[in-house]
N, C-alpha and C positions, 0 to 999 in steps of 0.2 A: 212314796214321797212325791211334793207336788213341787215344781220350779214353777218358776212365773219367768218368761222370758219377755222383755221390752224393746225392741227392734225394727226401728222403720223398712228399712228392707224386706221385703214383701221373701224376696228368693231365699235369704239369712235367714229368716226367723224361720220359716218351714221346714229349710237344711235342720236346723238347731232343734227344733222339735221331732222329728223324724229319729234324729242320733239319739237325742235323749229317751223318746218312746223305745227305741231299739231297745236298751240297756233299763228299761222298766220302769222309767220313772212316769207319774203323769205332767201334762206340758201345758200351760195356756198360755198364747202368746197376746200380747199387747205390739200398737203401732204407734201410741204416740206416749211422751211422756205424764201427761194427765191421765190417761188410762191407765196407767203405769203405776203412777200411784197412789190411785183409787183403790187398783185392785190390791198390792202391794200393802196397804191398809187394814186391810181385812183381817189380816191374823192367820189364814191359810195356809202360807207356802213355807216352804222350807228352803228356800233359797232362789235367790231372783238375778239373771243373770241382764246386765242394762248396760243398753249401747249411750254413749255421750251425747251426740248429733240427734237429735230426736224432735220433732213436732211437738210444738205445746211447751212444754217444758223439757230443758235439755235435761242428761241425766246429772250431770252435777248439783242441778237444783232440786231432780228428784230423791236424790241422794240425801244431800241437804235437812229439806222436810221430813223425809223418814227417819233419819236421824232424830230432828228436834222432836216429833212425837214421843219418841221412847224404843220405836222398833228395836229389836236387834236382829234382827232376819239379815241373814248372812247376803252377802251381794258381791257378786263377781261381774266386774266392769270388762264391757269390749266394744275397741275401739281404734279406727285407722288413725289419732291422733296418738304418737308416739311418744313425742317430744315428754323431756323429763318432767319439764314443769307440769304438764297434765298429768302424769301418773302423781308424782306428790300433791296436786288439788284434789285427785281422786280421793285418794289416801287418806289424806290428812280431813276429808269431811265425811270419812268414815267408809270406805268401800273393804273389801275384806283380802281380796286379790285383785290384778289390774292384768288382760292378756289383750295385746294388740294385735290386731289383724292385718295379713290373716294369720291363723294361728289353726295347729296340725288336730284332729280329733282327738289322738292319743293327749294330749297334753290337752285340752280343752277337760278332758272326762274325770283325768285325774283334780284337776282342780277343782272339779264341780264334788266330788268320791273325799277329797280333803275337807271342802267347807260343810257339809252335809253330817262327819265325824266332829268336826269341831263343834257344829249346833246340838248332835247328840250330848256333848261334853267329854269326849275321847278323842283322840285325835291317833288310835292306833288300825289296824287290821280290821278288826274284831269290829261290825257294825249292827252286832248285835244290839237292842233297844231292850234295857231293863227298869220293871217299875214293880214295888215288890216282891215278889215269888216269880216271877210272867218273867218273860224270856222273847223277845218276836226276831225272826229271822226274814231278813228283807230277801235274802237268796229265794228261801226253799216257800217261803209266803207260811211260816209255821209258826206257832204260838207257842210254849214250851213252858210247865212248870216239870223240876224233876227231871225225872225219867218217861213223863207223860206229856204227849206233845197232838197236837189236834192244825192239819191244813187251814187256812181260810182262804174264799174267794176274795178278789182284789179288791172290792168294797169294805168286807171286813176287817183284811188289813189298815184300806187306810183310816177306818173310823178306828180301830184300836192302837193304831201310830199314834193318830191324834191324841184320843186319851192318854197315854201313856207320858207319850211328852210335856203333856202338861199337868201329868201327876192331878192331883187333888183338886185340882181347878175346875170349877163348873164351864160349863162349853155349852153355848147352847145349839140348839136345831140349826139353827141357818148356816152358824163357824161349820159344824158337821157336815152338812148337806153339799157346802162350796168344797169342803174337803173333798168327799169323795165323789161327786158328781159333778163338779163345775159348775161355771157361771151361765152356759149355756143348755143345760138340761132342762127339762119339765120334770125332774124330779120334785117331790114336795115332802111334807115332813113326815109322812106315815112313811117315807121310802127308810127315813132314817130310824123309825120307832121300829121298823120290822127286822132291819139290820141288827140293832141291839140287842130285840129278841136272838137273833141267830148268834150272835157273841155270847150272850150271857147262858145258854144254852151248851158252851163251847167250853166257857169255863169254867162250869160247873162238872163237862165231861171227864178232863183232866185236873178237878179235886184244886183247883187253885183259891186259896186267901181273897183274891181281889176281886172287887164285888163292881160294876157298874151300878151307880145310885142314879136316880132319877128327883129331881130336883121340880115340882110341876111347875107348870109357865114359864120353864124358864132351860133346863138343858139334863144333860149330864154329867158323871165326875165318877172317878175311881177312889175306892177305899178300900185299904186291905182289913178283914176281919181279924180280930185279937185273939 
């Protein structure tokens, strides 16, 4: 899974990234609010955690905007302004959780462990990711149809998070490629064509219905066969 973290704080946002790298997630950090939600835009992440106080645009206005687009990518605000009235502007223009700083790692992780179950559309234990037959386990990095279950390397996982999550939806090369490589890679699009091969090679090992289609010039999409 990818956070997008936006924090002027040069020493915060590295802390922040480090805890979350601990705990397996991938991390890109932003410093000002325009980078913020540039990137934030993209369609990438899975949860964006945004400081208020920000360069460019604060986060209430980042908030704001990603909002009126359509986003719903989940957003957990942090921030040394306490006062009530801030937590209800957070709120009330759409933020998902509000934790002021500072604020303990334990309680940081779980909130991040909550909004991340809620965007799967569960909100229990269980953060298993299913799309139909397919099974992914973010613990053990496994795919699972059945009783038959196949490893992936962390690239694989997160190009077939992405698919899944978005079901039927065609996805092209670049959404893919920011997925599991970043904004800062020289990765290019054959890195993401050779991945697929290694997916689709994976799930054909453990007999599973869902087929990755290719879509040309344009991406690809999961379809389970009849």
């Amino acid at each position: 899974m990818r956070i997008l973290v936006v924090e002027d704080e040069k020493r915060l946002a590295q802390t922040l990234r480090d805890l979350l790298h601990r705990e397996g997630y991938t991390v890109d950090v932003c410093y000002s609010g325009t980078e913020g939600l540039d990137n934030a835009l993209s369609g990438i992440y899975d949860l964006m955690l945004l400081d208020v106080m920000l360069p460019g645009l604060d986060g209430f206005t980042v908030l704001e905007r990603l909002r009126g687009s359509g986003s719903r990518l989940p957003v957990l605000m942090l921030t040394a302004r306490g006062e009530l009235s801030d937590r209800v502007c957070g709120l009330d223009r759409g933020a998902d959780y509000y934790l002021t700083k500072p604020f303990q790692s334990p309680e940081l992780l779980a909130c991040v462990r909550l909004l991340l179950r809620r965007q799967a559309g569960t909100a229990t234990v269980d953060d298993t990711i299913r799309w139909g037959d397919l099974q992914l386990q973010p613990g053990s990095f496994q795919v699972c149809c059945q009783e038959r279950s196949a490893r992936l390397s962390r690239k694989e996982y997160d190009l077939l998070e992405m698919l899944m999550r978005n079901g039927g939806q065609i996805l092209s090369k670049e959404q893919l490629l920011l997925k599991a490589w970043g904004y800062d890679s020289d990765a290019e699009d054959n890195n993401v064509e050779v991945y697929i091969s290694f997916l689709r090679r994976k799930l054909a090992l453990i007999r599973s219905a869902v087929q990755i289609k290719t879509v040309r010039m344009v991406g690809y999409y999961l379809e389970e066969a009849k």
